[in-house]
C-alpha positions in Angstrom: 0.0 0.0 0.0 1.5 3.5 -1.0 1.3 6.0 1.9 1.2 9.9 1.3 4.3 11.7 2.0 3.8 15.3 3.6 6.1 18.1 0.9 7.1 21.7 1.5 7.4 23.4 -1.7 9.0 26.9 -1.5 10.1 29.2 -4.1 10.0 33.2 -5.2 7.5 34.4 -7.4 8.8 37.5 -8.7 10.7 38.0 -6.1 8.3 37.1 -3.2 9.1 34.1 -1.1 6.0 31.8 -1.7 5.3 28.0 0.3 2.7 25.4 0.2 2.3 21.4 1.4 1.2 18.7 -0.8 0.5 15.2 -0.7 2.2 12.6 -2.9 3.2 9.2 -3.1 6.6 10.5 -5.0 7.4 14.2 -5.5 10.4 15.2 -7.5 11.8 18.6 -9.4 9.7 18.0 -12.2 6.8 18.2 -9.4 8.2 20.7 -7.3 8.5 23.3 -10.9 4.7 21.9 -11.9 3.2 22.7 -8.0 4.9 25.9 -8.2 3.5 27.0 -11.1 -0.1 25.9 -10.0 0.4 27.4 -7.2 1.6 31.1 -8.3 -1.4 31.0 -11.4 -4.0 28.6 -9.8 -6.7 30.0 -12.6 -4.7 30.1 -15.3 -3.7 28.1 -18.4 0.0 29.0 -17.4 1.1 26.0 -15.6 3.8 23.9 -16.6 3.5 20.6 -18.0 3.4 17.5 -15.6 5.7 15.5 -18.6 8.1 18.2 -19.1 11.8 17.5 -18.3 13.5 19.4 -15.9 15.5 21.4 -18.0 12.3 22.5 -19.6 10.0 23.3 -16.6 13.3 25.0 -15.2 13.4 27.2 -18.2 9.2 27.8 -18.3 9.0 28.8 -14.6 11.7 31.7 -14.8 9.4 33.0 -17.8 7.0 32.7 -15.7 8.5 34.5 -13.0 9.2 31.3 -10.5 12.5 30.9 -9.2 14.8 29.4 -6.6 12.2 26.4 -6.3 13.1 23.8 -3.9 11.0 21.4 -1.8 11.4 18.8 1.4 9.4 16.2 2.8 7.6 18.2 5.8 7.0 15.9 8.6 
C-alpha cells in the first residue's frame, strides 16, 4: 500500500518568497516546478506541464516568474 508523504514546496515568485504542502506518493523537481507553477497562477492556463523534463520546466518557470524552487518532505 503506498502512503502519502507530507512536501514543502517553496520558491519566489517575482521576487516574493512563496510555500505550500502537498501530498504525494513520489514528488520530484519536475513536481516541485509543476506545484509551483499551479500554485503562483491557480486559474490560469499558465502551468507547466506535468511531462516536461527538468531542464524544460526550469526554463518555463523563470518565464514565468518562479525561481529558486526547492521542496522537502515536511513531517
Amino acid at each position: 500500500m503506498s502512503e502519502l508523504v507530507p512536501y514543502a514546496v517553496h520558491y519566489l515568485f517575482d521576487g516574493v518568497r512563496q510555500h505550500f504542502f502537498k501530498l504525494a506518493v513520489h514528488f520530484s523537481d519536475v513536481d516541485a516546478i509543476h506545484s509551483a507553477s499551479a500554485h503562483a497562477y491557480p486559474e490560469s492556463g499558465r502551468k507547466i506541464a506535468e511531462h516536461a523534463t527538468l531542464e524544460a520546466a526550469r526554463i518555463k518557470a523563470r518565464q514565468l516568474g518562479i525561481t529558486q524552487i526547492r521542496w522537502n518532505v515536511s513531517i
